[in-house]
C-alpha positions in Angstrom: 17.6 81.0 5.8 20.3 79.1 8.1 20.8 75.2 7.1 18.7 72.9 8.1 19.5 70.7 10.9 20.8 67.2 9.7 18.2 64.4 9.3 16.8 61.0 8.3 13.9 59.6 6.8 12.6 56.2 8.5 10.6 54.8 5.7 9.8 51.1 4.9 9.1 49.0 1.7 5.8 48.7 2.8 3.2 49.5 5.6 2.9 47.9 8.6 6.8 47.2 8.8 6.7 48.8 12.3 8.4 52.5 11.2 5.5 54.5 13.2 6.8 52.7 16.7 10.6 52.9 15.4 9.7 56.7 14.6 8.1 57.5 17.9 10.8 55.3 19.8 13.5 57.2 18.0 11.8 60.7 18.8 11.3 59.9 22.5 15.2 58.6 22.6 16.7 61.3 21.3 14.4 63.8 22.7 15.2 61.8 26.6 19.1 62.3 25.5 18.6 66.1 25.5 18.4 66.5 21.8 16.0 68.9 20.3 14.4 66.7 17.4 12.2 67.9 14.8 9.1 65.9 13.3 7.5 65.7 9.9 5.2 63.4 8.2 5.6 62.4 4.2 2.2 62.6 2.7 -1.3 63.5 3.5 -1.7 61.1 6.8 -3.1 63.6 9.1 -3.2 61.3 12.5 0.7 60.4 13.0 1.7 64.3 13.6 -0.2 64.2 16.7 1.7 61.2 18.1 5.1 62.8 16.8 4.5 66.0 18.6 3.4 63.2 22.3 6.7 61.9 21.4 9.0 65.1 20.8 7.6 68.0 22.3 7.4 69.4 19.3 4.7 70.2 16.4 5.1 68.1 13.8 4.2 68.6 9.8 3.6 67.1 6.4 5.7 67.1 3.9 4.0 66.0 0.2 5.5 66.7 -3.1 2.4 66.1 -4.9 0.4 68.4 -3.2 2.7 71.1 -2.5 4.4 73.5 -4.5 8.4 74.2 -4.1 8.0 77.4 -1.5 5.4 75.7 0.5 7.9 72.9 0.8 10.7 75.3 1.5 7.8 76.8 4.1 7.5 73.8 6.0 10.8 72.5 6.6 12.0 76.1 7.7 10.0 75.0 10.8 13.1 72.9 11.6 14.5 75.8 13.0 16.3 75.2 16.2 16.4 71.7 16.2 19.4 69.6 16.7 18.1 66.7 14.4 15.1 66.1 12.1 13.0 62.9 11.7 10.7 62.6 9.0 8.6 59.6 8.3 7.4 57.6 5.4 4.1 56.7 4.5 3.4 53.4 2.5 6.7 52.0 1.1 9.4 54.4 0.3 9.1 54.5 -3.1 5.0 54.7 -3.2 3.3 57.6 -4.7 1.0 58.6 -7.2 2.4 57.6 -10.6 5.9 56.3 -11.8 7.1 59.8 -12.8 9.8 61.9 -11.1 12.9 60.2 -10.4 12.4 58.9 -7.1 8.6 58.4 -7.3 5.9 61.6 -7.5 4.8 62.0 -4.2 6.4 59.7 -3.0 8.9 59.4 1.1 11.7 58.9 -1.2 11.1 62.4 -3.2 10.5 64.0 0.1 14.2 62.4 1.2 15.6 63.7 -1.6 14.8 67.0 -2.1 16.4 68.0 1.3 19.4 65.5 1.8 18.3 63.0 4.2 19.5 59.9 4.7 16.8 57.0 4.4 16.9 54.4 7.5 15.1 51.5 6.2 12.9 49.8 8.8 12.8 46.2 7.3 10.6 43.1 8.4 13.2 40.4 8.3 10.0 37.6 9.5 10.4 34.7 7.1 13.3 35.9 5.7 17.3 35.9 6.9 19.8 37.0 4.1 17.5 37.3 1.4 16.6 40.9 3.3 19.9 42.2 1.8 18.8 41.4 -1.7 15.8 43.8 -0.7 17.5 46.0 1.5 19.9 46.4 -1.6 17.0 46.6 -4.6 16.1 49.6 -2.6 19.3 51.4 -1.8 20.0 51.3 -5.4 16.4 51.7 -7.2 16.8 55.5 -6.9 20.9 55.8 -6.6 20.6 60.0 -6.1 18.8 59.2 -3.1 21.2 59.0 0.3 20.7 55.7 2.4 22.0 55.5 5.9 21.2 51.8 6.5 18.1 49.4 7.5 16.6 48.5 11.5 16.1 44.9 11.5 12.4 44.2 13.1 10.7 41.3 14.1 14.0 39.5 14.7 13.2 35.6 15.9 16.7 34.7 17.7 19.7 35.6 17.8 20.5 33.2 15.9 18.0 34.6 13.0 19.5 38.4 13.7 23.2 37.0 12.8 22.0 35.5 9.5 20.0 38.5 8.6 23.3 40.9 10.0 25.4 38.3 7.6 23.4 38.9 4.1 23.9 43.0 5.2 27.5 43.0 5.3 27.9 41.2 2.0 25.7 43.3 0.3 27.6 46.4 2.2 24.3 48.0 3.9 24.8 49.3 7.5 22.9 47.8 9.9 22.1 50.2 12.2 19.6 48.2 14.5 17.6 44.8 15.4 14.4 44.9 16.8 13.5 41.8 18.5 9.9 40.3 17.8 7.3 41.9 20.5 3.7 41.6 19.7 2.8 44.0 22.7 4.1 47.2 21.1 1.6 47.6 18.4 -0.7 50.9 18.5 -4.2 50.8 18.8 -5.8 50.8 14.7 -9.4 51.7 13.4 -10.9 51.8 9.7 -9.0 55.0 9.0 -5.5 53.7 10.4 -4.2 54.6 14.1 -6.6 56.0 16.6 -6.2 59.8 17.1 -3.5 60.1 19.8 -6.4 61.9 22.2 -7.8 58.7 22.4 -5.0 56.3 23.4 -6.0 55.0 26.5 -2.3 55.5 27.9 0.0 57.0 25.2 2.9 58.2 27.9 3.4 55.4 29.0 3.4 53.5 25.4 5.8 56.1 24.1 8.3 55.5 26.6 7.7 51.7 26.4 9.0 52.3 22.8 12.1 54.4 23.7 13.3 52.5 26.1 12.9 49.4 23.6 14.8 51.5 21.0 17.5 52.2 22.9 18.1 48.9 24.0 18.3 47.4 20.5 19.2 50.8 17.8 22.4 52.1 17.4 21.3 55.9 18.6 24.7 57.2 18.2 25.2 55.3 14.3 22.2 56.8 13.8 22.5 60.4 14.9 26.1 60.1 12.9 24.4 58.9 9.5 22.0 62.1 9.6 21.9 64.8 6.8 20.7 67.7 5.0 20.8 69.2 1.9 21.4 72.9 1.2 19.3 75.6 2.8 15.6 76.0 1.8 14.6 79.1 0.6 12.1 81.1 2.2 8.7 80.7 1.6 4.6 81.8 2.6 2.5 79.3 4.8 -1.6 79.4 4.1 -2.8 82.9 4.3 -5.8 82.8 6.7 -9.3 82.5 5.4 -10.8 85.1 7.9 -9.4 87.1 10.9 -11.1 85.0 14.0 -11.6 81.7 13.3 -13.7 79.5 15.3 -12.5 76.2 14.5 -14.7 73.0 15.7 -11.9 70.7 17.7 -13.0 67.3 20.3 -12.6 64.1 19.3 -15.4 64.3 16.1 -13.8 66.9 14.5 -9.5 67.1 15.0 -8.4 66.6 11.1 -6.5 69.7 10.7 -3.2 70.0 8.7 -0.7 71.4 11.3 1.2 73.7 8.3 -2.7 75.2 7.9 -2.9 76.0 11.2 0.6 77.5 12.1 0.3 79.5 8.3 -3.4 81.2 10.1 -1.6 81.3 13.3 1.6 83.6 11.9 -1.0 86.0 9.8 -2.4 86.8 13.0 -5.5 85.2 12.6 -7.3 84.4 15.9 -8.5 80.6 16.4 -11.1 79.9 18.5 -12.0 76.6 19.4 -15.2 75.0 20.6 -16.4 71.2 20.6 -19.4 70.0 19.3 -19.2 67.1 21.3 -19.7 69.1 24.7 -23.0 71.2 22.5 -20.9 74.5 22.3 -22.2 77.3 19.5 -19.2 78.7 17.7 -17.7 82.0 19.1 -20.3 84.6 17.9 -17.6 86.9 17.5 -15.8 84.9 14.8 -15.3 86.0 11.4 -15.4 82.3 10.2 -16.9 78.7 10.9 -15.0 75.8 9.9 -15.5 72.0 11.0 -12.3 70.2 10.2 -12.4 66.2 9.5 -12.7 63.8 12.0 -15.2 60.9 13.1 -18.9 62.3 13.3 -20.1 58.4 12.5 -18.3 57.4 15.8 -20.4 60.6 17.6 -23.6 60.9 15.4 -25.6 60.1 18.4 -24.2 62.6 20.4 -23.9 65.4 17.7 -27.7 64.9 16.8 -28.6 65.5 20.5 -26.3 68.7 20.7 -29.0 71.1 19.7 -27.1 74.4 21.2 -24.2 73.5 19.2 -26.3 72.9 16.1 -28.9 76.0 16.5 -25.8 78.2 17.2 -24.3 77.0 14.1 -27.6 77.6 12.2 -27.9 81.2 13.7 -23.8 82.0 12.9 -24.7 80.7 9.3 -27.4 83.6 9.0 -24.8 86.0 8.8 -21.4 84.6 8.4 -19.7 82.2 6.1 -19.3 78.5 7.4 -16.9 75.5 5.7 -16.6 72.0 6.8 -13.9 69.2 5.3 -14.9 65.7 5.0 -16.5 64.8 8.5 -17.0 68.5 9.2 -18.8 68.5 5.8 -21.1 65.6 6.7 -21.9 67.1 10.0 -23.1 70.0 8.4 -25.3 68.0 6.2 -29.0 66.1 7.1 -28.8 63.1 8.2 -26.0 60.8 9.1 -26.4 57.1 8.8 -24.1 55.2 10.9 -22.9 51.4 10.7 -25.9 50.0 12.5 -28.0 51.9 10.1 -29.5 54.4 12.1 -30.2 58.0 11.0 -29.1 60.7 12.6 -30.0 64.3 12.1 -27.1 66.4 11.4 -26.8 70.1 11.6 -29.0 71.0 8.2 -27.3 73.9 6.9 -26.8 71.5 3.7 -29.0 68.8 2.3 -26.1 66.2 2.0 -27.2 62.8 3.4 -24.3 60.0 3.6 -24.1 56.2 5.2 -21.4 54.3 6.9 -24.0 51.0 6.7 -22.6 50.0 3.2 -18.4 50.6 3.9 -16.6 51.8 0.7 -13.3 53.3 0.8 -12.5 56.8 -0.8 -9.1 57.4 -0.4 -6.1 59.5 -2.8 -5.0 62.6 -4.1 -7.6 65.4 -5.5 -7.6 68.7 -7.1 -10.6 70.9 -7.2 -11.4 73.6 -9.3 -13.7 75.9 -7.4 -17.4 76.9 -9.1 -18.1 79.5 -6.6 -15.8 80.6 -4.0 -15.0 79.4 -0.3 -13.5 81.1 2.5 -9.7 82.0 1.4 -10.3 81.6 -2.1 -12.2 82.9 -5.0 -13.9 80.7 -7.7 -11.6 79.1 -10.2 -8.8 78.3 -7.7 -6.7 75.2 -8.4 -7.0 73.2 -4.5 -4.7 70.3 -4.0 -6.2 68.1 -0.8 -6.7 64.5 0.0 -9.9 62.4 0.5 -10.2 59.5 2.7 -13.0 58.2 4.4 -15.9 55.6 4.0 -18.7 57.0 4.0 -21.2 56.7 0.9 -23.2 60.0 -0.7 -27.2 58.9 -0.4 -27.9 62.6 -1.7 -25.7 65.7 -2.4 -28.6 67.9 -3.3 -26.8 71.2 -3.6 -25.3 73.4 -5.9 -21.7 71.7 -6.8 -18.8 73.4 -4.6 -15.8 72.2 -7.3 -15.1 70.3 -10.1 -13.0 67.5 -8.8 -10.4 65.3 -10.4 -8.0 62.3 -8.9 -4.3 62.1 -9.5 -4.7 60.9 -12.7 -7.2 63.4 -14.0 -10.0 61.5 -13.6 -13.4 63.5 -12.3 -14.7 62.0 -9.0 -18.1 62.6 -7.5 -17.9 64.5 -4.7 -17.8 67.4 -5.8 -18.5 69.1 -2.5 -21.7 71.5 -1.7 -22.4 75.1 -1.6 -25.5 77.1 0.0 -25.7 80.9 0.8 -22.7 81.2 2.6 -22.3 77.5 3.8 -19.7 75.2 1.5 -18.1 71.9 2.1 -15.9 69.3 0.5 -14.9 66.0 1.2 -11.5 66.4 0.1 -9.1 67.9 3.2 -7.4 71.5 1.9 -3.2 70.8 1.7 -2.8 73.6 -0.5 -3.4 76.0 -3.6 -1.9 74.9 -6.5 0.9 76.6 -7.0 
């Protein structure tokens, strides 16, 4: 495999420092300057690829050390090929991940910034703080000293006056500043209880994304920054997912659109078919599919809707007679009874398992899992090792069905859902990043 095209990580110390608009400001810049500029994600976020690919033109994936092996990795970041420039972001702070193992943090932006070489562009909040953001800025260039740092973006600049005190406390601790990001309060995205809404949904994200650019370029060094990119050595070759089937019909609309982009592409370059249809609009999955599956997603923000979409839900029921059907987190809820949403009202789901959950009573599930299969699902046999992630707020009321997996957190603890299995029908709440390798 050739090199990889030089990049950066734009990370933070902690979320809600600003690095998803600096990332999709950045993209759109570079990508408006004629550069060809590949995305990824660090972690298991599944929303933030969809704005990176608005913003670049280009599919963007995640990158997580935790939950994916060495060739997957390698996999992954071959997809750079062609680009001029890569941009990955963080999730959480740079240094966040699962435990305090590995030397830049398991799991963690940093490990991902490490492994290939690039350079990490700190996005700092200097708000309430002038110098004293170089004794941070510094704690973190030095907490992990294999790890290349290009220099920090300034946001949430007061004055200038504030921007030339913070500048001053950079240049005696020797950090490059490659940016200042004046305080705006008007260039936030659009959040719900899972983080940002799904790109589909922003109300206008053209016109937010170049809103961001053009902010970017006004105030970020693009040509310091472009300069301060890197890569380590060459990847070595290695498999994406194997398809679980040969046609896929794959639920997508606004309910059901958690799917990891490296899954997808891995089906895509088997040669497996994907055929979409939306619940949403009451379409039946292709009847000549091979497979069902009913990605992640929001059902609780459409249980009205799905409850009503009886061809969608009797086609379903009629595909399930015959052929296998999975669903992932709010694919695996739709599949289930009954729904109860935050108002408290039931909704009947599609029935081809007896799982009944509530958003009334909110509590978060969120992190890392592995599952050890009891019986096997589409793509893999029973006693496979998954690595996924589970997030969402929804709360079990029954899970009357034969246990899908044994499942444990990051730290080896056993969790409760353990998923469901019927006949042919299985689902999980955890979303599928990978086999274990």
């Amino acid at each position: 495999m050739t090199d990889l095209p030089p990049g950066l990580m734009i990370s933070a110390p902690s979320s809600g420092s600003g690095k998803t608009t600096v990332m999709l400001g950045l993209l759109r810049a570079l990508r408006e300057d004629g550069a060809l500029v590949q995305p990824f994600k660090s972690g298991p976020d599944y929303i933030d690829p969809a704005f990176h690919r608005a913003a670049a033109g280009r599919a963007s994936f995640n990158l997580d050390t935790w939950a994916m092996g060495p060739s997957l990795l390698d996999a992954i970041a071959g997809q750079a090929a062609g680009a001029d420039i890569v941009l990955a972001e963080g999730s959480m702070g740079l240094y966040d991940g699962v435990a305090t193992i590995g030397a830049c943090g398991a799991g963690a932006s940093a490990e991902i910034a490490a492994r290939f070489g690039w350079p990490v562009v700190l996005v700092l909040d200097v708000g309430g703080q002038a110098q004293s953001a170089a004794a941070v800025a510094l704690g973190f260039a030095a907490y992990c000293p294999e790890l290349p740092f290009a220099g920090v973006i300034l946001n949430r600049v007061a004055s200038a006056r504030h921007e030339r005190l913070a500048r001053l406390g950079m240049e005696r601790a020797g950090v490059p500043v490659l940016g200042a990001l004046p305080r705006r309060g008007d260039l936030a995205l659009p959040e719900r209880h899972l983080g940002l809404v799904q790109a589909v949904e922003h109300p206008d994200l053209e016109a937010a994304i170049a809103a961001y650019a053009a902010f970017l370029r006004a105030h970020v060094d693009l040509a310091a920054l472009h300069a301060a990119a890197r890569s380590g050595p060459a990847p070595r070759t290695g498999p994406l997912p194997r398809p679980p089937a040969q046609r896929i019909a794959l639920a997508q609309d606004a309910a059901f659109s958690f799917a990891y982009p490296h899954v997808l592409a891995g089906w895509r370059a088997a040669g497996a078919e994907i055929l979409p249809f939306a619940p949403l609009a009451d379409a039946a999955p292709d009847a000549s599919a091979d497979l069902a599956w009913l990605p992640g997603g929001y059902p609780e923000l459409h249980a009205g809707t799905l409850a009503a979409a009886e061809r969608f839900r009797d086609g379903l029921a009629r595909f399930a007679q015959t052929r296998p059907v999975h669903g992932e987190c709010g694919g695996y809820m739709a599949m289930g009874a009954g729904l109860v949403d935050a108002d408290g009202a039931r909704h009947r789901m599609a029935g081809l398992l007896g799982l009944e959950t509530s958003f009334e009573t909110r509590r978060m599930h969120l992190g890392y899992r592995v599952a050890t299969l009891l019986a096997p699902m589409p793509g893999h046999d029973a006693g496979a090792r998954l690595r996924g992630h589970e997030f969402h707020y929804s709360t079990i009321l029954s899970q009357p069905d034969a246990p899908l997996a044994e499942v444990r957190d990051a730290e080896g603890a056993v969790v409760a859902e353990t998923g469901s299995r019927r006949d042919g029908v299985t689902g999980t709440f955890l979303h599928l990043i990978a086999a274990a390798e």
